[in-house]
C-alpha positions as CSV (number, residue, x, y, z in Angstrom):
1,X,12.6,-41.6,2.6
2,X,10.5,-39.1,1.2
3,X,11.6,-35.5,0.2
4,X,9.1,-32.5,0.0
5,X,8.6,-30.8,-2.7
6,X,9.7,-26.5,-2.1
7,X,6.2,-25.5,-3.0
8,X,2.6,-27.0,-2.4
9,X,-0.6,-26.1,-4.4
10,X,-4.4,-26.8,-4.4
11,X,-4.2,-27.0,-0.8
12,X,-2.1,-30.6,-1.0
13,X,1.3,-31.1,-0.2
14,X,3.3,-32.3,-3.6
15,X,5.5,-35.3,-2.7
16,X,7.6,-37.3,-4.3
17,X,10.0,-39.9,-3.2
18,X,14.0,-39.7,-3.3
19,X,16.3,-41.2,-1.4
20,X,17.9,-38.5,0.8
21,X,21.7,-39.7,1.1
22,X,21.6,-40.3,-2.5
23,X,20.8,-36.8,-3.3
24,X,23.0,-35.2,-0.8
25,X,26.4,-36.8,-1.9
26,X,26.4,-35.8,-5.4
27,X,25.1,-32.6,-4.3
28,X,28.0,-31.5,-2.4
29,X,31.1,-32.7,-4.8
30,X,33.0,-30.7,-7.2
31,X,32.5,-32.3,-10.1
32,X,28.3,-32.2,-9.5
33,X,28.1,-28.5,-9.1
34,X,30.5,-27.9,-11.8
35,X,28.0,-30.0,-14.4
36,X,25.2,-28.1,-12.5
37,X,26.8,-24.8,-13.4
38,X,26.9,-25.8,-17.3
39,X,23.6,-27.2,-17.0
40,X,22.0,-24.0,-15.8
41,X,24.1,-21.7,-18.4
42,X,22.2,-23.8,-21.5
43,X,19.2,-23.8,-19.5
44,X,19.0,-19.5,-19.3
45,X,15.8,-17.7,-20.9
46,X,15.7,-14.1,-20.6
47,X,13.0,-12.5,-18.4
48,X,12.3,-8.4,-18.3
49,X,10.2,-7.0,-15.2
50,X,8.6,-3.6,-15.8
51,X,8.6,-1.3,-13.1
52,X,7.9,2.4,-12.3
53,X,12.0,2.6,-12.2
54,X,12.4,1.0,-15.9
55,X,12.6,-2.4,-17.6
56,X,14.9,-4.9,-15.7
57,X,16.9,-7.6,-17.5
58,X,17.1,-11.0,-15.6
59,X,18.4,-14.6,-17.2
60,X,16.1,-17.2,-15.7
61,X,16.3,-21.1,-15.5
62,X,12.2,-22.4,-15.7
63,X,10.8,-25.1,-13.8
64,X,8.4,-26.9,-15.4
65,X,8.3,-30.2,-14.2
66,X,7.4,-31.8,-10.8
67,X,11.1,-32.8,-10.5
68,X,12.8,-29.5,-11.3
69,X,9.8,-27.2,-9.1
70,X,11.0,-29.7,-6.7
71,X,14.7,-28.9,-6.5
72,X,14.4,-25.4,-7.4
73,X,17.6,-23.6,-5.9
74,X,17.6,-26.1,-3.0
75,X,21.1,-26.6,-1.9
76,X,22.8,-24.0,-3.8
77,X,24.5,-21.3,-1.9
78,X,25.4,-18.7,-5.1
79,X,23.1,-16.9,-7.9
80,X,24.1,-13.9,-9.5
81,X,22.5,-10.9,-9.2
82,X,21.3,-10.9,-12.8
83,X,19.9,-14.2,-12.1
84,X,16.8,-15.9,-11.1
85,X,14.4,-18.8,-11.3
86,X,10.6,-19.4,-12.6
87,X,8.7,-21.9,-11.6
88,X,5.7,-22.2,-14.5
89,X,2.6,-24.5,-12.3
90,X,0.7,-24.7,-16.0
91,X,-2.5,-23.3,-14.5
92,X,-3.3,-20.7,-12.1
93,X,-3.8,-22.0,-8.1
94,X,-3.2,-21.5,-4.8
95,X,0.6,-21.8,-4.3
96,X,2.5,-21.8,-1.3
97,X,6.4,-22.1,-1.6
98,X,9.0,-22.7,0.9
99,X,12.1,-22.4,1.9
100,X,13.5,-25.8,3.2
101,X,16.8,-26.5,2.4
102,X,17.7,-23.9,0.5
103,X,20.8,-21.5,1.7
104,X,20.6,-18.6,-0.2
105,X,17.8,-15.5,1.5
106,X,14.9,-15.0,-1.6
107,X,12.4,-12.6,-3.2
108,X,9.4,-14.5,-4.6
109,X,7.1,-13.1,-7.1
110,X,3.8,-14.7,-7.5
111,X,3.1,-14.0,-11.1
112,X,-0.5,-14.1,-13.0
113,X,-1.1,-15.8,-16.3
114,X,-0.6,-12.7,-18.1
115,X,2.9,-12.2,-16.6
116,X,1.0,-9.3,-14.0
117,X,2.7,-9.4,-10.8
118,X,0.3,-10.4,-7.5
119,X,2.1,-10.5,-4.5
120,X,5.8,-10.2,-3.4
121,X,7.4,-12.3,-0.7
122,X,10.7,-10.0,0.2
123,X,13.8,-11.4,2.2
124,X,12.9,-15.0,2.8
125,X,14.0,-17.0,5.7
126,X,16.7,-19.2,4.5
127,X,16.3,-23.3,5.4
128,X,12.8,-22.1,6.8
129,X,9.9,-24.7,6.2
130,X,7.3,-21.8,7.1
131,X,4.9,-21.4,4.2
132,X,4.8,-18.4,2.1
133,X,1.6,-17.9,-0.1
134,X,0.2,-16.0,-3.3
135,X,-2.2,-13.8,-2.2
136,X,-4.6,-15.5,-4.7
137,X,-4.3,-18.2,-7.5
138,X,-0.5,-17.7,-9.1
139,X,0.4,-19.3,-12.5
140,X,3.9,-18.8,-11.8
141,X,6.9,-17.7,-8.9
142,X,10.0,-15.9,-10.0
143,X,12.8,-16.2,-7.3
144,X,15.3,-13.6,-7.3
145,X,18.4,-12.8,-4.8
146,X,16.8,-11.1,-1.4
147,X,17.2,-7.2,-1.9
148,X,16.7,-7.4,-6.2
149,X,12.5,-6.6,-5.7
150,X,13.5,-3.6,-3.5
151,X,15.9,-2.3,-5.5
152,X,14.2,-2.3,-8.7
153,X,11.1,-1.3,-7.0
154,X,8.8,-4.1,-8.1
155,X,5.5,-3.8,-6.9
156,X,1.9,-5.8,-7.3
157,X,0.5,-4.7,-10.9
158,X,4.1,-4.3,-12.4
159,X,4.8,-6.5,-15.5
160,X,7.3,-9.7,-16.2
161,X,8.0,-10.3,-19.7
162,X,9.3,-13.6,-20.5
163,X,8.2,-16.1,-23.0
164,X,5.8,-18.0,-20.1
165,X,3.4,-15.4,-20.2
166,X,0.9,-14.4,-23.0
């Protein structure tokens, strides 16, 4: 079977091929999301966005291979509120992300190369396969809870900080 990757770019689907019930069984036991948990705690870098409201402190796991852009936060139902996830795409491009399979409702920040914010997607549809794009070529997405780019008033032009961006 083939799974979809959350996020196309240059105008081509990514694909890659898992097998679907081998995913979804260790996926859903105790034991997986409890090694998932630990894995993500080691995996944390810290992340500030600048806004007109202040400087805003986020822990982020980054993507940076196929595989992990692939999973992103597919399947998981909990991130905390100081939390979030960066996908680096190495180059700046088209990117479209989506939403298919994963639970939990999303901001996405399309990010330049010089960590200058583009475009932000607020309140994504959970489990939705509807595309969502950067208004032009993106070098990277930050996904936060749904509600976290309101409240800290993040805006095209603000600033992310993280270790990504030059």
């Amino acid at each position: 079977m083939v799974k979809f990757y959350g996020f196309f770019c240059r105008g081509a689907l990514l694909a890659g091929v898992i097998g679907l019930s081998a995913l979804a069984t260790p996926l859903s036991t105790p034991a997986f999301a409890q090694a998932a948990a630990v894995q993500e705690e080691a995996n944390l870098e810290p992340l500030t966005i600048t806004t007109a409201t202040g400087a805003h402190k986020f822990s982020v796991e980054v993507m940076r291979t196929d595989e992990q852009r692939a999973r992103g936060l597919m399947f998981r139902r909990y991130m905390p509120a100081d939390r979030g996830m960066l996908f680096d795409f190495k180059s700046e491009q088209p990117v479209m992300m989506w939403m298919k399979n994963t639970y939990l409702p999303l901001d996405m920040v399309f990010i330049s190369r010089n960590g200058t914010v583009i475009n932000v997607a607020e309140n994504t549809e959970p489990l939705s396969e509807r595309t969502i794009p950067s208004a032009r070529p993106a070098f990277a997405v930050l996904e936060l809870n749904a509600g976290a780019a309101r409240k800290i008033g993040l805006k095209p032009g603000d600033k992310i900080a993280n270790s990504l961006f030059r």
